[in-house]
C-alpha positions as CSV (number, residue, x, y, z in Angstrom):
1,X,55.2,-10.1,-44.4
2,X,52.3,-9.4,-41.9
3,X,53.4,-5.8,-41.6
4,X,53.7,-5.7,-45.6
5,X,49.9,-7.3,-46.5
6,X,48.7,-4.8,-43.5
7,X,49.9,-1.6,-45.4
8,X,48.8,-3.0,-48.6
9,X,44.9,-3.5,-46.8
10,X,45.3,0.1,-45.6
11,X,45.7,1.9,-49.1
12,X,42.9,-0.4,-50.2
13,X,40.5,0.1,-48.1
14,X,40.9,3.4,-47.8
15,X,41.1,3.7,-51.5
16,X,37.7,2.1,-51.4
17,X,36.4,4.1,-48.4
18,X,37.6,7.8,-51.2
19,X,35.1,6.5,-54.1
20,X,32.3,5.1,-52.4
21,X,32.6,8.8,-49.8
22,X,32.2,10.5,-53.3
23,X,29.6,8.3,-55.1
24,X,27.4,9.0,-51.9
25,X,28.4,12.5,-51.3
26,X,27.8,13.6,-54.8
27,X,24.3,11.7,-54.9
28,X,23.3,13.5,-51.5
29,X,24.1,16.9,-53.3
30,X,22.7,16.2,-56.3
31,X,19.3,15.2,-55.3
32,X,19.3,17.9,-52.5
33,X,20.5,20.2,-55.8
34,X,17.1,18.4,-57.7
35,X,14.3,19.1,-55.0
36,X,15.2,23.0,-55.1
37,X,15.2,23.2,-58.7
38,X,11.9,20.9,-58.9
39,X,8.9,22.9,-61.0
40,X,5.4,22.0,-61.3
41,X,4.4,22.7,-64.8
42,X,0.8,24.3,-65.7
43,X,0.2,20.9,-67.1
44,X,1.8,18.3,-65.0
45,X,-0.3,15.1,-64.5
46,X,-2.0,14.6,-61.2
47,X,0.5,13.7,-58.5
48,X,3.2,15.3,-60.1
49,X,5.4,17.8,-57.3
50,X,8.0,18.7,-60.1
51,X,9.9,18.8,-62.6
52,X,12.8,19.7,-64.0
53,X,14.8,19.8,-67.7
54,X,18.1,19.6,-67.6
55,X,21.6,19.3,-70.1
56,X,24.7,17.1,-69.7
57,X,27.3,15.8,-71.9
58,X,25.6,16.8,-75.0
59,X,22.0,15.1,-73.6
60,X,18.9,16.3,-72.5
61,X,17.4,15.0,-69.5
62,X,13.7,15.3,-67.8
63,X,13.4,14.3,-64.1
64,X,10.2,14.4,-62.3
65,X,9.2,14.1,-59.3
66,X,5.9,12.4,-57.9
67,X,4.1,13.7,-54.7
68,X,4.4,10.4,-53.0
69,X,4.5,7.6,-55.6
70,X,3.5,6.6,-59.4
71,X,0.5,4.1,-60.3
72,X,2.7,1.2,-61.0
73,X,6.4,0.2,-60.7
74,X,8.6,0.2,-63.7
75,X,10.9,-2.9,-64.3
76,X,13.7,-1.1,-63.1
77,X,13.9,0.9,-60.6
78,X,17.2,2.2,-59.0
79,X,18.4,2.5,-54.9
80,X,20.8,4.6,-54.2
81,X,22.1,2.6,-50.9
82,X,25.0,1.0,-51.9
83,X,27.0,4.5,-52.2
84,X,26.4,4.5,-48.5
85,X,26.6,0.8,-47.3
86,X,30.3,0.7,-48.7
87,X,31.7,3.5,-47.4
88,X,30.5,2.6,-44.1
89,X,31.6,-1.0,-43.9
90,X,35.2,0.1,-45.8
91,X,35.3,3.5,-42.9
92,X,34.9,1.0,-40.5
93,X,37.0,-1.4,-41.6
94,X,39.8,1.3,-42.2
95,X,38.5,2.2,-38.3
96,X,39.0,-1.3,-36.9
97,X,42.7,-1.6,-38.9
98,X,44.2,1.6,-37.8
99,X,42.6,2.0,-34.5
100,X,41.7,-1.1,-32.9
101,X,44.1,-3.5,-34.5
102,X,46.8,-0.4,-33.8
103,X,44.8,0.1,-30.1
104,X,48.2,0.8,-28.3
105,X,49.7,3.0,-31.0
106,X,47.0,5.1,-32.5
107,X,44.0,4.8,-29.9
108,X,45.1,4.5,-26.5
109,X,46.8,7.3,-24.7
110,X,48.6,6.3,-21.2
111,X,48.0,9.6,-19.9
112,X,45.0,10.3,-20.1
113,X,43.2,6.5,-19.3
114,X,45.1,3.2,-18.8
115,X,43.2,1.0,-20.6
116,X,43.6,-2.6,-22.0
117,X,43.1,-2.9,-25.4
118,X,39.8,-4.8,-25.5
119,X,38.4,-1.8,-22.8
120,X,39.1,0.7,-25.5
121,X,37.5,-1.2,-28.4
122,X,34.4,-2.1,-26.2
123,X,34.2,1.8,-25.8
124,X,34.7,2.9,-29.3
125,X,31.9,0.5,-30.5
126,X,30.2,1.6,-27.5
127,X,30.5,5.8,-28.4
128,X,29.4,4.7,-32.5
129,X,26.2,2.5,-31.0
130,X,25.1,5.0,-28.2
131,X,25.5,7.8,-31.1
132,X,22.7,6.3,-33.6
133,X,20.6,5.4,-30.4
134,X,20.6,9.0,-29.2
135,X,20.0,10.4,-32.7
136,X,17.6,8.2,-33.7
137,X,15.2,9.2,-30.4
138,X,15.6,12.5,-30.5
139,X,14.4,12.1,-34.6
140,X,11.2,10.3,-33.3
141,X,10.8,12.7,-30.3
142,X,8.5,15.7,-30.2
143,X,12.3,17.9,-30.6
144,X,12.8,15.5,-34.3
145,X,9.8,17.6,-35.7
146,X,11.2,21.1,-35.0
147,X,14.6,21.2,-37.8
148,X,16.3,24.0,-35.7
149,X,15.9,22.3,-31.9
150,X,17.0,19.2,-33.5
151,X,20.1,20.5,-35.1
152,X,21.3,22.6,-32.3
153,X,20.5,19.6,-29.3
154,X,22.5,17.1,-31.8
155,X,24.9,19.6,-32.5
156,X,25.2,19.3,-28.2
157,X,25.8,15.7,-28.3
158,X,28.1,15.4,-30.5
159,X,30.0,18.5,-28.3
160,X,29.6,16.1,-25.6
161,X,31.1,12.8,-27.6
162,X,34.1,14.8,-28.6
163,X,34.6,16.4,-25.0
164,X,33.9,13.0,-23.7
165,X,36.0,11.0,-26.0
166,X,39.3,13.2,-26.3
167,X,39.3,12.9,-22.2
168,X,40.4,9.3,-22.5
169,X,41.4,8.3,-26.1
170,X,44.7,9.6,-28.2
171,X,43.5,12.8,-30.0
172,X,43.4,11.9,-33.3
173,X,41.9,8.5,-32.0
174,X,39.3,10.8,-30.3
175,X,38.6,12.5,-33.9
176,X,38.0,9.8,-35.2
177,X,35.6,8.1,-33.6
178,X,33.7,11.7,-33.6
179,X,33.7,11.6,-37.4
180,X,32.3,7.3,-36.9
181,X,29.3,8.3,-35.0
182,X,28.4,10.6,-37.5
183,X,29.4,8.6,-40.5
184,X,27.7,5.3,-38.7
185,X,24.6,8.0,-38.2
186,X,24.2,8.9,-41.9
187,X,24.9,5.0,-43.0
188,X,21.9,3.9,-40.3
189,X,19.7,6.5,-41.6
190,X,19.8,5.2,-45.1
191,X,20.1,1.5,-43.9
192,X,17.5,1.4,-41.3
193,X,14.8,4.2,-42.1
194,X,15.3,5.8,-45.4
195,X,15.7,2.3,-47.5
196,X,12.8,0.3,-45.6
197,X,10.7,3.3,-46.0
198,X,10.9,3.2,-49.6
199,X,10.3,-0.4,-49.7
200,X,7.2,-0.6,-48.2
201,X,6.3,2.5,-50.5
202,X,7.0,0.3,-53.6
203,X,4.9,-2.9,-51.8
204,X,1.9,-0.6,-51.3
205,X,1.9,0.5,-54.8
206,X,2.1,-2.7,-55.7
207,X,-0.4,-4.0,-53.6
208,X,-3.1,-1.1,-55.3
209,X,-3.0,0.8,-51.8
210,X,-1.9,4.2,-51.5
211,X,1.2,4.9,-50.0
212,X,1.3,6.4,-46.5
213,X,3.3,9.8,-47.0
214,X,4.3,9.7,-43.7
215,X,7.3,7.1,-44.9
216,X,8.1,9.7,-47.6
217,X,8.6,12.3,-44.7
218,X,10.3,10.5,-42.3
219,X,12.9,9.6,-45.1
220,X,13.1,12.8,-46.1
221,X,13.9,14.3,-42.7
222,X,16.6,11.7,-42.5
223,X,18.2,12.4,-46.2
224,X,18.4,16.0,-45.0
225,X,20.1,15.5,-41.8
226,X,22.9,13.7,-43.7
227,X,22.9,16.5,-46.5
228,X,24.0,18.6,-44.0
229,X,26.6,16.4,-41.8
230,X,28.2,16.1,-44.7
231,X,31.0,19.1,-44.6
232,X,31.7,18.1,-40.9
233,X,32.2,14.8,-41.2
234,X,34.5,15.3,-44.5
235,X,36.9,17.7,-42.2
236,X,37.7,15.0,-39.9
237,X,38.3,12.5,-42.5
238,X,41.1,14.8,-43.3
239,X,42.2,16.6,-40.0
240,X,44.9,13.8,-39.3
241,X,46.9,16.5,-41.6
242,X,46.2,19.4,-39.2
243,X,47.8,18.3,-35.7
244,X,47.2,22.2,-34.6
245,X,43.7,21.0,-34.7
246,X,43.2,17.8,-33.0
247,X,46.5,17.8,-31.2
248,X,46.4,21.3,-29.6
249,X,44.6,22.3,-26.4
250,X,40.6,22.5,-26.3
251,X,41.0,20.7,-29.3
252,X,37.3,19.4,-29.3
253,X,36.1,22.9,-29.3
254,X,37.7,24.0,-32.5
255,X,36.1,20.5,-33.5
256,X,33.3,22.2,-32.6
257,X,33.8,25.5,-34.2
258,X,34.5,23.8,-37.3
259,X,31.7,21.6,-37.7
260,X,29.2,25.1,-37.4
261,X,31.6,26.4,-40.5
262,X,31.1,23.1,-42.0
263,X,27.1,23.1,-41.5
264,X,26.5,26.9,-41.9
265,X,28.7,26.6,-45.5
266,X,25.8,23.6,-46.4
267,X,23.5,25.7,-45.7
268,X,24.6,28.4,-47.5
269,X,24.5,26.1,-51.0
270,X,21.2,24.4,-50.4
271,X,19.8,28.1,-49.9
272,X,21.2,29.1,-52.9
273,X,19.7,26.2,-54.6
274,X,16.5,27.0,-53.4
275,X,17.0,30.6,-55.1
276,X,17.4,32.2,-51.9
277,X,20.8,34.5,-51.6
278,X,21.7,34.9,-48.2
279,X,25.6,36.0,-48.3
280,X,25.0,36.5,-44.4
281,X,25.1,33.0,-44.1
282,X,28.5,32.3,-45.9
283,X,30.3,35.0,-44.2
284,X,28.7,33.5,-41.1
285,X,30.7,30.5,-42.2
286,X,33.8,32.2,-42.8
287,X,33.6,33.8,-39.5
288,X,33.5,30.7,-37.4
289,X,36.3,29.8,-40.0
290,X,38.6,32.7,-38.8
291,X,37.4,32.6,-34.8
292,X,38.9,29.0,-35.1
293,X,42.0,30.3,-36.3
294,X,43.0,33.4,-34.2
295,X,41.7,32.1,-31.2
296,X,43.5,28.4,-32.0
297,X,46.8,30.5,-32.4
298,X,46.4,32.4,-29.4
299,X,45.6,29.6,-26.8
300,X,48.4,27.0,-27.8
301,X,51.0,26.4,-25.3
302,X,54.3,28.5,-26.1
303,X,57.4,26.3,-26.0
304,X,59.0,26.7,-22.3
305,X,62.3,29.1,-22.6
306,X,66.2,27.6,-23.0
307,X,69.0,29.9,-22.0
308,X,71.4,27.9,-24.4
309,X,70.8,26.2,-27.4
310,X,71.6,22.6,-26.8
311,X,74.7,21.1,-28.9
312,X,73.9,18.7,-31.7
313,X,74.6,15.3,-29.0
314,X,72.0,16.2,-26.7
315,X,69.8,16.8,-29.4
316,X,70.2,13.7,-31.2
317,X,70.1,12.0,-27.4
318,X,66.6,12.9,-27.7
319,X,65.5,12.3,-30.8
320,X,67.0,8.9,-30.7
321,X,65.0,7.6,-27.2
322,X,61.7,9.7,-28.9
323,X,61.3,9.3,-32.4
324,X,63.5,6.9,-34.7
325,X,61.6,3.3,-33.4
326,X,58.8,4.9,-35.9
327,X,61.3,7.1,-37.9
328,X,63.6,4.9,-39.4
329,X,64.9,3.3,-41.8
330,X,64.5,0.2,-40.4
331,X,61.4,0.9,-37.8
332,X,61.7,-1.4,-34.8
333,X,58.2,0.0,-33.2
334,X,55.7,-2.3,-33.0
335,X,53.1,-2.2,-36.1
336,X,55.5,0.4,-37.8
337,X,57.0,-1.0,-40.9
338,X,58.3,1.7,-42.5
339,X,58.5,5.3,-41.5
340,X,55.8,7.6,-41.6
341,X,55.5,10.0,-44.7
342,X,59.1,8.7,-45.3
343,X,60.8,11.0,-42.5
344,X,63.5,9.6,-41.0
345,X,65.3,11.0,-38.4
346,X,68.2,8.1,-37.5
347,X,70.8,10.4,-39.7
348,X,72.1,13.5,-39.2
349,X,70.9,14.4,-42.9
350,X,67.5,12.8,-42.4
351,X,67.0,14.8,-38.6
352,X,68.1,18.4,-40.4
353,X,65.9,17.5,-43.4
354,X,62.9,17.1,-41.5
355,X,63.6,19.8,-38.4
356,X,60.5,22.0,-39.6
357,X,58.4,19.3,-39.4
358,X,59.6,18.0,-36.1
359,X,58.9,21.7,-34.8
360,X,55.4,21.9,-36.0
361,X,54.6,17.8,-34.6
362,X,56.9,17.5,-31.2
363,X,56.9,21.1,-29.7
364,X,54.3,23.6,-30.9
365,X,52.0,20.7,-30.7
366,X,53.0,17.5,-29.2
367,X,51.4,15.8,-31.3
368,X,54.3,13.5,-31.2
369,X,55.2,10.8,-30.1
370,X,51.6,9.4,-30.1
371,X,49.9,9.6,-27.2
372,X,53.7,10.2,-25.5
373,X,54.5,7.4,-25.3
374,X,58.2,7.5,-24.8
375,X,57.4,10.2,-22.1
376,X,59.6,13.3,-24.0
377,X,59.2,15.7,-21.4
378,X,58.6,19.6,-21.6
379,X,62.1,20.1,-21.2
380,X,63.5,17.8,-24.0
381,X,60.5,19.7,-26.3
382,X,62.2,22.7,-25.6
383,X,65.5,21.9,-26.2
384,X,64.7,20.6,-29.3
385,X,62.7,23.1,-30.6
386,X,65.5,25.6,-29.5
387,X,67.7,24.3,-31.3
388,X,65.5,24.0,-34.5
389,X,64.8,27.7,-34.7
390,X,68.7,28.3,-33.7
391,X,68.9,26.8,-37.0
392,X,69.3,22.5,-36.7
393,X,73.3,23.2,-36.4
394,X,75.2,19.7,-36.8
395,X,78.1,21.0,-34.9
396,X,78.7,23.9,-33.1
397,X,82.2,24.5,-34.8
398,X,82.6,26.3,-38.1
399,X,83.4,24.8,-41.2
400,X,87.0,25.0,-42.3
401,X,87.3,28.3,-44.8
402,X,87.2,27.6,-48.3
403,X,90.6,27.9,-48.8
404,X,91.6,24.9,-47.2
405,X,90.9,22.7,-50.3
406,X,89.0,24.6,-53.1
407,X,85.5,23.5,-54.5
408,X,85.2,21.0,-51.4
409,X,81.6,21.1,-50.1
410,X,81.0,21.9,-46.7
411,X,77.0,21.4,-44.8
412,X,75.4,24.9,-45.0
413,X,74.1,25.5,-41.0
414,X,70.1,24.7,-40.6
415,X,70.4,23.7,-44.6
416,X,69.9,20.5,-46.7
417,X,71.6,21.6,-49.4
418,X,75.4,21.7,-49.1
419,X,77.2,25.1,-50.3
420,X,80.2,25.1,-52.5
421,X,83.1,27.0,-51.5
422,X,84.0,29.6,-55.0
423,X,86.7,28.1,-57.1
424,X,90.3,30.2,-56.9
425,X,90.7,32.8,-59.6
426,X,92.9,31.8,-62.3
427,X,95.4,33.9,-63.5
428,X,95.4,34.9,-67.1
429,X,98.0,32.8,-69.6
């Protein structure tokens, strides 16, 4: 029951943590998308910086923009924060269920560090608190007022965190908490500078004093560094579906060279919505993009070499001390109630169903068992992934021919599908 209301938490949460991610996204990009497109009309009203018409859905809208504040308040006067407080709180819920309630499974990795599970919570919290303290000094140091040292010494950090962090966490666990810092970065920035700016903008209007545009820039600053973590962040949301990625060697560098394709593709836009077409910058992008790739390709590990493909018994040895506790029909791994992405691997169907897919995870990445935990050696990864590209062979003896028993089905070799064995001609009456 426990394991049942724990998978039910996970879809919603995370089902939260997908709308709130795209209410706040899409209001970042729109309003970035606004202040480019912002026009001061021959005849705007004093303290007007813009304006802009605009048509949607059959309506006609007219934003403006003030240069720091109006007059007077209206009655109602919308805050975009809530877009960002809940998909913080539900990322880091989904972050505390998955990774620290799951510590042994999906965070710690034996060898690597051997830590207790309370050590590796205390130093997850630890990497998404000393992330928003770094940040935030470097925004208020003499390096914050300079956009291009600030982006390339952040940029270094987070380098660092993810160096740092896949040196003693699982990979993916590493990920991450690469993509919380950032995410817990963008949430503080609306949470702790952006919001209370604006609020003590709207109590000195209020009050009849005129607002201190220094609030307005400091928010603004902020609202643009999140513009443009945006891309990265969204990657690692989704790079649990890329083990080449997070599970292959250097992994935190093509983190790296991902997150410049990520930030230089940003950029790219919000020049364009300035009016500005740089191309230069996109191909940029799609450079870093391909560099990823080839070089990605070229420095995983090849599986070590096997003189004889290994019979189906020794395979399924293997496969039965490595992978079906999780991959199951009936899981018996701790936490794992039913099997992952529904493979299961405790049938001979199931195990040539899913070969491919044990290729790409448990030999040309390792990426499984998680965080080895079984210990599958180099050997047994290459014995399995021998005889997967030898075809996933059930036996090594041949079917009977087809004429023992005609239209009787027989397993095709490496196949799911079973072949039918052609039906005798029949004479003519």
């Amino acid at each position: 029951m426990v394991a049942a209301l724990e998978i039910w938490a996970n879809l919603a949460i995370r089902w939260l943590h997908l709308i709130a991610g795209i209410a706040w996204i899409g209001s970042s990009f729109y309003f970035m998308w606004l202040d480019s497109h912002l026009r001061k009309p021959d005849d705007a009203p004093d303290g007007i910086a813009g304006e802009l018409w605009s048509v949607h859905s059959g309506g006609f809208y007219r934003q403006m923009k003030f240069m720091v504040a109006p007059a007077g308040m209206p009655q109602e006067l919308h805050w975009f924060k809530w877009e960002a407080y809940t998909t913080w709180i539900s990322g880091f819920l989904l972050l505390g269920l998955i990774f620290y309630v799951g510590a042994d499974l999906n965070l710690i990795d034996r060898t690597k560090a051997d830590l207790a599970t309370w050590q590796a919570i205390g130093l997850g919290l630890g990497s998404l608190v000393a992330g928003w303290a770094i940040y935030d000094g470097l925004c208020r140091s003499p390096i914050g007022q300079n956009m291009k040292l600030f982006a390339a010494v952040w940029f270094g950090v987070l380098v660092a965190a993810g160096y740092g962090l896949t040196r003693i966490f699982s990979d993916l666990g590493a990920f991450m908490h690469v993509g919380a810092i950032i995410g817990t970065v963008m949430a503080a920035n609306v949470f702790m500078i952006i919001i209370p700016n604006q609020r003590k903008v709207v109590a000195q209007v209020l009050a009849g004093e005129t607002p201190d545009p220094a609030l307005g820039k400091q928010a603004k600053q902020r609202s643009v560094h999140n513009n443009y973590m945006t891309l990265p962040v969204l990657f690692i949301m989704i790079s649990n579906h890329y083990p080449m990625i997070f599970a292959a060697p250097l992994n935190w560098l093509w983190l790296a060279g991902l997150g410049i394709a990520g930030w230089t593709i940003r950029h790219f836009f919000n020049l364009r919505n300035a009016g500005r077409m740089e191309p230069q910058v996109l191909v940029f992008g799609a450079l870093a993009f391909l560099t990823v790739a080839v070089l990605n390709e070229s420095a995983r590990p090849k599986p070590a070499a096997v003189t004889e493909v290994p019979a189906y018994a020794e395979v399924r040895a293997i496969v039965d001390r490595h992978c079906v506790t999780c991959h199951a029909r009936h899981p018996t791994h701790r936490g794992i109630p039913v099997a992952p992405n529904g493979a299961m691997f405790d049938t001979a169907e199931g195990l040539q169903k899913h070969a491919q897919r044990i290729y790409e995870r448990a030999v040309a990445t390792t990426s499984m068992p998680q965080g080895n935990q079984t210990g599958m050696t180099p050997d047994e990864r290459a014995k399995l992934g021998a005889w997967i590209k030898a075809g996933a062979r059930l036996s090594a003896i041949s079917p009977p021919p087809c004429g023992e028993g005609s239209g009787v089905r027989f397993p095709r070799p490496g196949g799911d599908t079973p072949t039918p064995c052609p039906l005798p001609a029949r004479g003519r009456g």
